[in-house]
N, C-alpha and C positions, 0 to 999 in steps of 0.2 A: 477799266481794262479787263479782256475775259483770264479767270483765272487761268486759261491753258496758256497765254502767252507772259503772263508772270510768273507761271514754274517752267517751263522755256527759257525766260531768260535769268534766272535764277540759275537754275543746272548751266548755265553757259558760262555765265560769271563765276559760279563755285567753282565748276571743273576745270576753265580755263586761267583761272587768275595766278595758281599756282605753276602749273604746268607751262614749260617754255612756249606756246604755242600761240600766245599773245590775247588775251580776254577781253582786252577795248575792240579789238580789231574785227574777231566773234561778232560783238556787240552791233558795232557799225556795217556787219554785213546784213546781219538777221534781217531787220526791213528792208535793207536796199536789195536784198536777194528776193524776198519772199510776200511783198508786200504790207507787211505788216505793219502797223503805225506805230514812230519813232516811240520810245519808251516813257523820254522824258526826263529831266534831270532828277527828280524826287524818287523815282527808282533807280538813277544810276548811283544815287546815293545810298540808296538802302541797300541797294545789293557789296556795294563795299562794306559796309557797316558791316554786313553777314562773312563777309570771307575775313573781313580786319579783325570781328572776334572766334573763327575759327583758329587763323593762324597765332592770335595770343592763347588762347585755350591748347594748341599744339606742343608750343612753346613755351606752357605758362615758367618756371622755373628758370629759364634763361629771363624771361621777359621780366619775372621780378627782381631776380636781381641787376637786371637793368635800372628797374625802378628805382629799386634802394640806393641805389651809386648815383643817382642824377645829384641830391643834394651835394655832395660831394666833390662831383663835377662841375656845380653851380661856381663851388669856391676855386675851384681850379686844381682839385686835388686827384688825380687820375692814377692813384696808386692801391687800388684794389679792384677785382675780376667786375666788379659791377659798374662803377663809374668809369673802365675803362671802355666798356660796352657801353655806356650812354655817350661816353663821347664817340666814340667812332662812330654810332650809328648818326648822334648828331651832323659830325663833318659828312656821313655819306649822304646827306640827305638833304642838303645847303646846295648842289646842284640844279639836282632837279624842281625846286622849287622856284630857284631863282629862272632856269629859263623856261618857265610851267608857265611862271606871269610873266612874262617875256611875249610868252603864245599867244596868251592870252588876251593880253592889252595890242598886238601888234594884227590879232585876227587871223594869223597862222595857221590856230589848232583847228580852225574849223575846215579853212582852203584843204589841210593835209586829209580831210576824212574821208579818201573816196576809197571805190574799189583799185584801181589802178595800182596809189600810192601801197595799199595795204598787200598788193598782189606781190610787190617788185620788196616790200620790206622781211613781209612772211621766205619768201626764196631765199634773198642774200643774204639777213640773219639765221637761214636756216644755216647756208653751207658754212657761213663762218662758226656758226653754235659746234658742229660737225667737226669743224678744223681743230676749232680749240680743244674739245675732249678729246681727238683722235693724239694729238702730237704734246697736246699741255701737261707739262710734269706733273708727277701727284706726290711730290716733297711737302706740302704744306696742310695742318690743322687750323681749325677755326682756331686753337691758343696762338697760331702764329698772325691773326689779322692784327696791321699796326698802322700805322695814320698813313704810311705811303698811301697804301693799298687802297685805307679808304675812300682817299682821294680819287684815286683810280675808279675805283668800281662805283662811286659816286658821277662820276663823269660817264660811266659804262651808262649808269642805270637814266641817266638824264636824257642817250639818245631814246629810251624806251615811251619818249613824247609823241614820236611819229605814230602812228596808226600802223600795226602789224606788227613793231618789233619784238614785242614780250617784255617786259617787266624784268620775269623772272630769267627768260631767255637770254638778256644780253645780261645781265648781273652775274649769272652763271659762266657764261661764257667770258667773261672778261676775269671770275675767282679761278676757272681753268685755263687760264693764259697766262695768272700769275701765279702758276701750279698745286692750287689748293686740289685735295681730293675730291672727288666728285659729291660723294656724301656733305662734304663739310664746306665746298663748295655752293651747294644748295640750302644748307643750315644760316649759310652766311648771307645769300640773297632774299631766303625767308625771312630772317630778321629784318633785314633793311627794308621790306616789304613794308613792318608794323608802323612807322613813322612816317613812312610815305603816303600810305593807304589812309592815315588817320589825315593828315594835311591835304591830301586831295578830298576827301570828307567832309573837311572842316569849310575849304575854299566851295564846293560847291551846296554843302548845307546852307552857310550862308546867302548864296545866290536865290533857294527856294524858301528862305523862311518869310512866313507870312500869304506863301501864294499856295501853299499846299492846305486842300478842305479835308476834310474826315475821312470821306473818298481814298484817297491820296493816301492818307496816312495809313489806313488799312491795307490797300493795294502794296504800300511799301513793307508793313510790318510782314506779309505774308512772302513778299521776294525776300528779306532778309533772313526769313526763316529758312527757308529751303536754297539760299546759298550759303548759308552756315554750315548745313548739311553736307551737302554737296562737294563746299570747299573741302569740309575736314576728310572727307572720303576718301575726295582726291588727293590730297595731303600725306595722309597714313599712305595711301596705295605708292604713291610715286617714293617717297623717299625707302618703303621698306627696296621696292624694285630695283632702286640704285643701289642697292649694296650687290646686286651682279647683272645689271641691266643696263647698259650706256645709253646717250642720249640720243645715238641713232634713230630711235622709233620715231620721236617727236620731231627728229629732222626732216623721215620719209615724207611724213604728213604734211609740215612745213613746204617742201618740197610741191610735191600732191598739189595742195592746195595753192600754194600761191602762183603753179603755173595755171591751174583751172582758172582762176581771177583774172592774171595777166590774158588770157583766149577771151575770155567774159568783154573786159574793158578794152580791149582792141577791136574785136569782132563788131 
């Protein structure tokens, strides 16, 4: 693959993965807009691989003591900050996996990939992302997420299967619904990011192992590089801007965009 279109989609995946603005959806326009030849699953693996160790390196210090609480959790003991965080990230994360192989095995996730679906998802989860930060209380800290919740934004993050809604986008929007602050809102969907990102990883590494040549491996090592980059940029960039920047911007765009798609696949 020519290196220009694996730092292409590199930067697309870094920049978009964190940002409400939906990065499979990116992903899925790039050739169908532009002609370019589909990527391939051995890069869409490496380029998570690149944003899953940005956003641990972001967050390494919550993320280890996530770590450390897992044994703890293992036993059923949820009575310190760390194994209280591996289990809620656990519960939130029991969602989307189950209806991920749902997609999968039913042949769903492929029928959802078009321009169309991603046009009508990018708009409506914009205006809703919109609603929720305009009117959503900001009573709530990350110390206050507790298994309701999880369950909740666990459910949130599981619609994030369609094509266009964001990951980050509807997680965010559903921690501003249950009045988390916006800052700590997006702390909260960044974590549930790490356990997600690594089992969608693991589900489609397994798919390529054995079909990927030297080739491949190289072409991946190189995308995962520069969406490490990339991710953590956008990373740093977007959470310092939320501490006086709403998520309006990335609605206009949502917006923007998903009516240009919806004209694209009607026209």
């Amino acid at each position: 693959m020519p290196l220009s279109q694996l730092i292409i989609l590199a930067l697309i995946q870094g920049i978009t993965e964190f940002l409400p603005i939906s990065s499979s959806g990116h992903l899925i326009l790039l050739p169908g807009l532009t002609g370019m030849e589909d990527q391939g699953q051995v890069i869409d693996v490496a380029v998570h691989v690149g944003t899953l160790f940005a956003v641990v390196l972001y967050f390494w210090s919550d993320v280890r003591e996530g770590l450390a609480g897992i044994p703890r959790m293992l036993t059923g003991k949820i009575d310190t900050p760390g194994s209280k965080l591996a289990f809620l990230l656990a519960v939130a994360t029991v969602p989307v996996i189950l209806v991920g192989l749902i997609l999968n095995v039913t042949g769903l996730s492929d029928m959802l990939r078009s321009i169309a679906v991603i046009g009508w998802t990018m708009l409506i989860f914009g205006i809703v992302l919109w609603w929720a930060d305009q009117k959503g209380p900001e009573v709530k800290t990350e110390t206050d997420w507790n298994l309701k919740d999880a369950i909740k934004l666990g459910l949130w993050q599981a619609v994030a299967l369609i094509p266009g809604t964001s990951r980050s986008g509807i997680t965010i929007t559903g921690a501003r619904q249950l009045g988390y602050k916006r800052h700590d809102a997006t702390k909260i969907s960044m974590l549930m990011s790490i356990p997600t990102i690594f089992a969608s990883g693991v589900l489609l590494g397994a798919e390529v192992i054995g079909t990927a040549d030297a080739q491949a491996a190289k072409d991946g090592a190189i995308a995962a590089g520069f969406a490490f980059v990339s991710a953590l940029l956008a990373l740093t960039l977007m959470m310092r801007l939320l501490r006086s920047v709403s998520f309006t911007p990335y609605v206009i765009y949502r917006v923007i965009l998903g009516a240009v798609l919806l004209v694209i696949a009607y026209s």
